[in-house]
N, C-alpha and C positions, 0 to 999 in steps of 0.2 A: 576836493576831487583832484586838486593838481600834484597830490603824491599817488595818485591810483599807480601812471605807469610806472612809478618805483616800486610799489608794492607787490605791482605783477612782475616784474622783473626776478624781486626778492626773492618769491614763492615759487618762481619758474627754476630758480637757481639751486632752491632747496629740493627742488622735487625734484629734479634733475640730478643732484647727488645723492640723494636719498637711492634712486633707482640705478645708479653708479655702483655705489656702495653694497646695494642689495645681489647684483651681479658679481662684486668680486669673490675672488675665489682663493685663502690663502691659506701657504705651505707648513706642513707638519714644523714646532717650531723647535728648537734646543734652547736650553737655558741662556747660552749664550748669543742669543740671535732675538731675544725678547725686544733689545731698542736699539735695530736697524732700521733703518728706512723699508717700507716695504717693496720697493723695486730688488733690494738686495735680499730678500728673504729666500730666494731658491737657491741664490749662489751659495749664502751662509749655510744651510742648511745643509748642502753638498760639502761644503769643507768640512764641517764638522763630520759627517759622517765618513770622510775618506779619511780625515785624520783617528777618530777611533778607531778602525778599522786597521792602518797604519800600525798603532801603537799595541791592537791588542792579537792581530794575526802573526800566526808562526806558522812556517811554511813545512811542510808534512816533508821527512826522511825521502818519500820516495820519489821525489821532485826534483832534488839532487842529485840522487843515484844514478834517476835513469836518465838526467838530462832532460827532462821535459821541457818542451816550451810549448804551450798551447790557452785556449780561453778554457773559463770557468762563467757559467753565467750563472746569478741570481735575480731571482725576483719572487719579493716581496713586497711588503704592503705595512702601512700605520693604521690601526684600525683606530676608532672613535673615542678609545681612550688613550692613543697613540703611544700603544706598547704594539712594539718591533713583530710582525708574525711573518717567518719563513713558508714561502709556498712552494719553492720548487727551487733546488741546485743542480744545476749540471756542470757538470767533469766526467774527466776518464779516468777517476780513480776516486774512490770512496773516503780514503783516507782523507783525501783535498775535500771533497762533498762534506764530512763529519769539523772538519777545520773550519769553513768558512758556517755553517752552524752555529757552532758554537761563538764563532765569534757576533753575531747577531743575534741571537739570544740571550748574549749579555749589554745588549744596547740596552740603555737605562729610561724610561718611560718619558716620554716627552709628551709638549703642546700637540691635541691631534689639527689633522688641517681642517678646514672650517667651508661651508658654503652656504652663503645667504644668513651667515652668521650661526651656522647649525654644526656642530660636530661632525667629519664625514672619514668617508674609508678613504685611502690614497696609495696607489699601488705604483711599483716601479720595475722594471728593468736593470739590474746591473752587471755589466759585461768587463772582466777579469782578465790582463794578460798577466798569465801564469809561468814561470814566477812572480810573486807578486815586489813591482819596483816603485819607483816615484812615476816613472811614464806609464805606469796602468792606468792613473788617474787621468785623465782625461777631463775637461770639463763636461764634456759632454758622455764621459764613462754612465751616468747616473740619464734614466730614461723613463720619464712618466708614460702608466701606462692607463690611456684615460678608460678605455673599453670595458677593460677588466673591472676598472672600478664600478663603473654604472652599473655591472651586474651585481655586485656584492651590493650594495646598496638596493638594490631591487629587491633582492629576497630581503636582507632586512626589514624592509617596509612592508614585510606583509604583516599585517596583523589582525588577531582578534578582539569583539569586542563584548560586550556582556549579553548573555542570550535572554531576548525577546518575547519569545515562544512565535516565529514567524509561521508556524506551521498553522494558526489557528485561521491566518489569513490568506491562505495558500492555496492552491489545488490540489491539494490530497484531498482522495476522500477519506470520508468520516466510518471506523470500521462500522461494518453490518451489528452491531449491536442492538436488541428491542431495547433495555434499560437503558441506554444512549440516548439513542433516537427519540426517548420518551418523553427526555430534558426538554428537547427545543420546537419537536414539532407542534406543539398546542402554540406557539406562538406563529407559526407559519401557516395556521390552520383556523389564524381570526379571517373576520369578516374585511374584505378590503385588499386584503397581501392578493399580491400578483406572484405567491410562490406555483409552485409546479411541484408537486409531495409525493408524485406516484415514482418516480425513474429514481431507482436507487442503484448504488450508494452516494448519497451529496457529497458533493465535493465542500470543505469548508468555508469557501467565499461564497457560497452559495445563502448558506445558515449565517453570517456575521450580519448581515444587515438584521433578521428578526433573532438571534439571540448572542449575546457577548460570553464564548464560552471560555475565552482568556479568561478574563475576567471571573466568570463563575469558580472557575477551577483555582483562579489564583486564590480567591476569596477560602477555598479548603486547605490552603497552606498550614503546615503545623511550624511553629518559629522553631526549628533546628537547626545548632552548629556546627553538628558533626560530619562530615563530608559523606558517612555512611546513612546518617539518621536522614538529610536531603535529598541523597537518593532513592534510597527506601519509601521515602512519604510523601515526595512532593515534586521529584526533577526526574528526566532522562536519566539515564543511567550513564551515557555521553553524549555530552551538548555546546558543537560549536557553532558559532556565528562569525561570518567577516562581513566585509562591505559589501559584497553582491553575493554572498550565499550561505548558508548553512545548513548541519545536517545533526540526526541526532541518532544514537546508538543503543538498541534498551536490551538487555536478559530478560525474555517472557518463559512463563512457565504456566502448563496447566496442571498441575495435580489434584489429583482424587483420589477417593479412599472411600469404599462405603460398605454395606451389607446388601445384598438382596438376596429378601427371609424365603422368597419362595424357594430359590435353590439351596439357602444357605452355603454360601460360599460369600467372601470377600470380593469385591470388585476395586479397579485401580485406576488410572489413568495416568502414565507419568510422561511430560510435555514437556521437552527442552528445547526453547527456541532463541531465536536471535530477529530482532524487525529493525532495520534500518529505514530514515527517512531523510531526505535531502531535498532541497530547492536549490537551484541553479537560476540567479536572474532573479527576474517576477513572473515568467511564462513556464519555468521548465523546474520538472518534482519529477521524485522516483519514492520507489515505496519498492521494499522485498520484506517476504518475512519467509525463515524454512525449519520448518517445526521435525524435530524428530521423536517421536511416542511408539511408546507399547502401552497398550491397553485390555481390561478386562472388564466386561458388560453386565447389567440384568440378562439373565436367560433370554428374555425374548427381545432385546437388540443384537446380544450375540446370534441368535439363530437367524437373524434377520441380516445381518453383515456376513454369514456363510449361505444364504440364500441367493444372496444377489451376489455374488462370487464368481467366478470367471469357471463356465463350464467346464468338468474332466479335470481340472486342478486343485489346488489347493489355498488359492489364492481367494482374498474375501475382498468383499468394496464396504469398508464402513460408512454407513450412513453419514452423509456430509462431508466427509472428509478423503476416503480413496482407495484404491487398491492396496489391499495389506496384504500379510502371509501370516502364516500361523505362527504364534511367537508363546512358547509353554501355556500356561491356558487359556493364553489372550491371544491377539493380534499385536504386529509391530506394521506401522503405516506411516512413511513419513511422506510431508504434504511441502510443496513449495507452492509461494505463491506473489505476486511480485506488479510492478507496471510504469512504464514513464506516462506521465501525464503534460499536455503541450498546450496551451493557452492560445492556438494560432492565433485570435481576434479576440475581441469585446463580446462578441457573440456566440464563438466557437473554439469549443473545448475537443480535445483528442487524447484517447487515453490504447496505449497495446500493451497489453501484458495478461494474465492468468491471474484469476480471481472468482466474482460470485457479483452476478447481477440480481435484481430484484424491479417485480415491475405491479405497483399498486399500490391500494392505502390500506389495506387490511394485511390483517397477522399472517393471512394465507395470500399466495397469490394463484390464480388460474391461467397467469400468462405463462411470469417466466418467475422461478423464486430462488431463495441463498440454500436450498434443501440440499440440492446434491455436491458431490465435489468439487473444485475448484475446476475451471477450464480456461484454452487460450482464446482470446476475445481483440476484437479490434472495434472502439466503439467513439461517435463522435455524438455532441452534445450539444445541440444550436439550438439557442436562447431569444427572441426577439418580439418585439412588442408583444403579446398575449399568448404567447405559444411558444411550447416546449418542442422539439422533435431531439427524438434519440433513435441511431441508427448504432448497431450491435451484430456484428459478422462473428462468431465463435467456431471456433475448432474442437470439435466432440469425440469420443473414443464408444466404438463399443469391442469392450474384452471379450466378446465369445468369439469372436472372428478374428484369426490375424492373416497380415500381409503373408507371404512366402519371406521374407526376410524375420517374421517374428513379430513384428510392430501389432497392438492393436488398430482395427480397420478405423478410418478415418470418417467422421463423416462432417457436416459442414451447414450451420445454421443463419439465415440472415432476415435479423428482428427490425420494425420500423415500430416507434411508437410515438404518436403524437398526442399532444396532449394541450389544451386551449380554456382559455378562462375567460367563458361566456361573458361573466360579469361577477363582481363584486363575493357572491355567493356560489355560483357553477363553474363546477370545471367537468368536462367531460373530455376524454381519450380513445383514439383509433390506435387498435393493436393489428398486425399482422407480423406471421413469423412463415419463413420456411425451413423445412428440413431439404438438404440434394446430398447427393454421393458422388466420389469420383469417380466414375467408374472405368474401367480398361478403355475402353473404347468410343469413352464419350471426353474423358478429361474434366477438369475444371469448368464448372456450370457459371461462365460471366455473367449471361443474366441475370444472376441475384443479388450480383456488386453495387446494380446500382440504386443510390438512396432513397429517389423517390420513383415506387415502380407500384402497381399493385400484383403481389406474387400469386394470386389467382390467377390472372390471365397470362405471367409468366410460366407456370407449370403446366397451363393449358396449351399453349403455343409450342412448349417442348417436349410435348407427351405426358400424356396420363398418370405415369409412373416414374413423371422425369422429379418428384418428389413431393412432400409429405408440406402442406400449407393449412393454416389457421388462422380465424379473422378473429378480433376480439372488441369489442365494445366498454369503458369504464364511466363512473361518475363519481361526484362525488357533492354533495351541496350542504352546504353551511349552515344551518339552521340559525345559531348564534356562535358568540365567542367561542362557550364552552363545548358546543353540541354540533356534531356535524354527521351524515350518513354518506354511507358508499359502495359502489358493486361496482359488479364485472360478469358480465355474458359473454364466453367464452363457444367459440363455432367450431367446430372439426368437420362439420360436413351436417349438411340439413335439408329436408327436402319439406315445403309447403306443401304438397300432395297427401305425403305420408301423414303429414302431422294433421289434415283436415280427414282422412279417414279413418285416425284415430286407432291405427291398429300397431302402436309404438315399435316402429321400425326400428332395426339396427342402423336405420342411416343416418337417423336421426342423430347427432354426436354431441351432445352439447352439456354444458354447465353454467353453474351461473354462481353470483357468490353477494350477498348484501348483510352490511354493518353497519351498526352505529359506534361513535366513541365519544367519551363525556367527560372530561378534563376537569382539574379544579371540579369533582366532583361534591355535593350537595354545600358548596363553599368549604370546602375544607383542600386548602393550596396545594399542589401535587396530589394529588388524590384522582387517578386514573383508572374509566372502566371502560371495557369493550366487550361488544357484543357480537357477535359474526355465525353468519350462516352459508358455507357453501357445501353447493351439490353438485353430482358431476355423471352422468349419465356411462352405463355402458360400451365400452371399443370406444370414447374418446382416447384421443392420443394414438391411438393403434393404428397401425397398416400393415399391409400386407407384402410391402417388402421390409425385412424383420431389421435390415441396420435402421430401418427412418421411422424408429419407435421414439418416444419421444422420453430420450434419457440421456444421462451420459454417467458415465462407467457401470451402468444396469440403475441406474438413479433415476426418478423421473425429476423431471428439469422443472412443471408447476408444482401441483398437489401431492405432498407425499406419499400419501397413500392410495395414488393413479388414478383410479377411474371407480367408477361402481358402489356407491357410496353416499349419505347426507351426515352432515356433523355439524353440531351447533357448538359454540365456543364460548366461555365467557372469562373475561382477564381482569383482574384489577392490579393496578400496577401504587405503588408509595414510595417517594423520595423524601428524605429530611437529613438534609447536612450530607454527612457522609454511609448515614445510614440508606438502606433501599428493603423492597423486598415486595415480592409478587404472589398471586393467586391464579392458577389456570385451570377451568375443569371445559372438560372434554365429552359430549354426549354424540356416538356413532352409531349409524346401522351401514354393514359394511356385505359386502359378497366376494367370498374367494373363490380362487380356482381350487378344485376337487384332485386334479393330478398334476406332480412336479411337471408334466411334460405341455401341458397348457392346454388337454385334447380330451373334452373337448374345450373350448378356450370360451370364457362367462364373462371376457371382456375386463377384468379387473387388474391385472399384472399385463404391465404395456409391455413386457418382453413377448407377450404373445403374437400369434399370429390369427390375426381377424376371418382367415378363411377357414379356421373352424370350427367360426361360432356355432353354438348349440339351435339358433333359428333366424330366421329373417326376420320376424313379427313375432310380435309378445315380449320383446326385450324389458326388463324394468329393475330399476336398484336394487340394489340385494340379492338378485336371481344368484345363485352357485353355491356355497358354501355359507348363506345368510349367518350374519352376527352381529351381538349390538356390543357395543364396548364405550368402556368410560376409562376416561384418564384426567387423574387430576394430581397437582403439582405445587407444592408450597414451598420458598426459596426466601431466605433471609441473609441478607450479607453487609459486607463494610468494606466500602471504598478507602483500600488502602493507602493508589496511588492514584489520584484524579489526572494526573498527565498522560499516563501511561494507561488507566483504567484497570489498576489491577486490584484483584478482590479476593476476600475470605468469604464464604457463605457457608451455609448448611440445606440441604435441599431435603424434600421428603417425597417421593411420587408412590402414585397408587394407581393401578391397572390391571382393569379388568376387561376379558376377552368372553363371551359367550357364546359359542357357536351352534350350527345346529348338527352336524355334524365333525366327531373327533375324528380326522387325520394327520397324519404324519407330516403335512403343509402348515395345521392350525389347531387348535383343540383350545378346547375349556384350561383359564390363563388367569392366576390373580398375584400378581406380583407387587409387593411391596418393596421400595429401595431408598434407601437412607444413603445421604452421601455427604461428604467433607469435602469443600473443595478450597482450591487457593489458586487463581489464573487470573492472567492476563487476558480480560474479557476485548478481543476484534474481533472475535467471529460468534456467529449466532449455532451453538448446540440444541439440534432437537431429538427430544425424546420421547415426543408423543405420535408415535407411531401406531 
């Protein structure tokens, strides 16, 4: 023990220079200045360079001539491999500017200077009396310039590093895809998860704790070398990462190709898009995608995309996707759609931007569903102990009306949905939604800004007609791992009176919708069936002030096919490897309206107006233009790119329309359509119309 205090002494002494050492800081070196003292290293390095400079500058013709005497300043810098880089000369004459140049560019590559023992940049100052003599030099001619340096060294240091796939863990959602979705929700749908599966679209942190879809997807890797064959198969198309952020860049495309034999004619689809994704941080994502297409339909989605069309023009709304124009025998529609997503807490997610909400656990929803166009949305998402709440404020358009400046009229929706998980196996869900308008003389309606209100009693409090409110009830219960059931009773207005006297009122508004789904069906692994039945009563959705119909760009926002109606469904879905492929049939009894003009109005097309329904009493599905229709749908494809989710398939649909009377709205309809496709599957295409 009695050499400790030499030993600490020792080690004090070492670590003491060690941390000396690591602090210094030394100068760009010349061969000739390798074994000076290091006190002497700035002054050698000055002489050397006033001496080359000395020996190799020749003073320019017109320095002489005109008698000049004045400065010339340079400054430059030794960068890391401590070759000479000119950044800036000044003089008043060019020919002097191009001399002093040249003569620093022929300085010969030296020692660069060093910090913390690391290679670094080193800039200077140097100030010229012109003509250049022995007393230009100065010792302090030569002028480190430390500011400049730290910045060149700064962008230096940025770098990247090799990509992660940070997206999988991020707050983007996950696109509206059903073959997606199909992957991971059977695991978020066992007995025991504290998921919440109805408020769509998940956000990806949401799905990592019940499925690893990095992982899944990396697992589909094909081992390719070629920078084309990786991106092609298995990568982003561009994908950076640094140390707090990255983003990735992909070329989407949906093309089609097919026949449909009822018209005989060809059909197309050509889709050129671009989707960008980024994180910022670990709170803050952006997501855009802006797709440009022309397209051409089966008969009966074209006639259905010029139906819902912007009154007195020429303009069409495609199903899902938006107002388009007529483009040779199709339509051209191009669709933006986009959103920052904000992590404010643990609990609470924020997302603004234009897209496609979705609210339920069945195929269909009778809230809110991804059916119509894309719209602008402001939605927060707060997560805690046993319950979900999603609040959803949208900005809706209807095209038959515009402002005086042109704009389609505005109108303005604000969604609560909660949603709680009784226990182990129940989750049941409170929906309400309102429709309001701005109108001239009332302005912007606050009271539906806020989160937790019940907008019954707000659109009671502000008049009758100060807008259009819907309550909605969901469930859904767990039977086992595999097996689970689920509805939704859906309210537009209901009156107990009516319904105990049994004389089925028009006030009565309502639907309702119950499913089972069976995973890992009869043990055989991915093997998915569903079953679904919803119904939806006459004049739901409708009112009688015609913008607060429940649509947006003539879309309806739940049920595609609005009101007046029962449909049973049944899906079976298969995943293996890179392979997929589905089965849907479709069994309807449906009731149209009789005249383009809605009059008298049978309740089925929510662009109508409810005050001229055909009666008070007797109301019942199918009343108008009764029809039963079947649609069914067979789709076989290959996951081309599991990152991107882009796919080849071949689809086959078959649809038939039977009515009871042929008009010029509807008529007897058996369309067969074959199609080829090759797309980048984020959004959900429907055809069963």
């Amino acid at each position: 023990m009695k050499f400790l205090p030499v030993v600490l002494v020792f080690f004090s002494f070492v670590a003491s220079s060690q941390n000396f050492i690591s602090k210094t800081e030394n100068y760009p070196t010349f061969p000739e200045c390798k074994n000076v003292l290091k006190a002497e290293q700035e002054h050698c390095f000055k002489e050397q360079l006033k001496s080359f400079i000395r020996l190799n500058y020749k003073e320019p013709s017109v320095i002489a001539s005109e008698n000049f005497k004045g400065l010339a300043t340079v400054l430059f810098e030794v960068d890391k491999e401590g070759v000479f880089q000119v950044l800036y000369i000044n003089s008043e004459y060019e020919a002097l500017n191009e001399e002093l140049g040249r003569v620093f560019n022929a300085l010969p590559e030296i020692s660069p200077a060093t910090y913390n023992g690391a290679p670094t940049y080193a800039q200077y100052r140097m100030p010229l009396q012109i003509p250049l003599t022995e007393s230009s030099f100065t010792e302090d001619a030569i002028q480190k310039e430390k500011p400049l340096k730290s910045y060149q060294s700064e962008f230096d240091n940025i770098k990247t590093k090799d990509f992660t796939y940070p997206q999988y863990s991020s707050g983007l959602n996950i696109p509206l895809s059903h073959e997606l979705y199909n992957r991971f929700t059977v695991n978020m749908d066992k007995i025991g998860t504290n998921a919440h599966t109805a408020s769509k679209p998940f956000q990806y942190r949401e799905v990592e704790p019940y499925y690893d879809m990095k992982k899944e997807n990396l697992a589909l890797f094909y081992d390719k070398e070629s920078w084309f064959g990786k991106k092609f198969f298995n990568e982003n198309t561009v994908q950076i990462q640094g140390e707090n952020y990255w983003f990735t860049f992909d070329i989407a495309a949906d093309l089609q190709v097919g026949k449909d034999f009822e018209e005989s004619y060809t059909t197309y689809n050509n889709t050129r898009a671009g989707v960008l994704q980024a994180g910022l941080g670990k709170r803050l994502n952006l997501f855009t995608a802006i797709y440009e297409s022309q397209g051409k339909f089966a008969g009966y989605f074209n006639d259905l995309a010029i139906s819902r069309g912007r009154n007195d023009t020429f303009q069409v709304s495609v199903p899902g996707r938006g107002i388009g124009e007529p483009f040779k025998d199709g339509f051209d529609y191009p669709v933006v759609e986009g959103y920052l997503a904000y992590q404010a807490a643990d609990f609470l997610d924020i997302q603004f931007g234009r897209g496609k909400n979705f609210i339920g656990d069945g195929y269909r929803s009778l809230f809110r569903s991804d059916t119509p166009s894309p719209n602008a949305y402001f939605k927060m998402n707060t997560t805690f102990w046993k319950f979900k709440y999603t609040n959803i404020w949208s900005s809706l358009r209807n095209p038959n009306t515009s402002t005086d400046g042109g704009a389609f009229l505005t109108k303005y929706m604000a969604t609560h949905y909660l949603s709680f998980n009784v226990n182990k196996r129940l989750n049941i869900g409170l929906f309400e939604t309102v429709l309001f308008e701005s109108e001239p003389n009332r302005g912007f309606d606050w009271n539906f800004i806020n989160p937790v209100l019940f907008y019954n009693m707000a659109e009671y409090g502000t008049g009758s007609r100060s807008g259009k409110s819907i309550i909605g009830l969901s469930y859904k219960y767990k039977w086992t791992n595999q097996i689970n059931t689920y509805g939704q009773l859906i309210i537009d207005e209901f009156s107990v009176e009516e319904v105990r006297a049994g004389n089925k009122s028009w006030r009565n508004k309502f639907g309702f919708q119950m499913g089972v789904k069976y995973a890992d069906a009869f043990k055989v692994n991915n093997l998915f069936l569903q079953l679904e039945y919803n119904q939806v009563r006459p004049y739901t959705y409708s009112h009688n002030t015609l913008n607060l119909h429940y649509t947006n760009d003539n879309q309806p926002l739940a049920h595609l096919w609005g009101a007046n109606f029962r449909e049973l469904l049944l899906i079976t879905r298969y995943k293996k490897d890179r392979f997929y492929g589905h089965a849907k049939f479709i069994f309807g009894e449906r009731g149209f309206e009789t005249n383009a003009d809605n009059n008298p109005f049978y309740g089925t097309d929510l662009l109508g107006d409810e005050r001229l329904r055909i009666a008070d009493e007797g109301i019942a599905i199918g009343q108008g233009n009764r029809a039963n229709s079947y649609y069914g749908e067979l789709e076989a494809g290959f996951i081309v790119n599991p990152t991107t989710n882009l796919k080849a398939y071949v689809s086959l649909i078959h649809r038939n329309l039977d009515v009871s009377q042929n008009t010029t709205l509807n008529f007897d309809r058996s369309t067969t359509w074959l199609n080829f496709g090759f797309r980048t599957d984020i959004f959900n295409w429907y055809y069963d119309y």
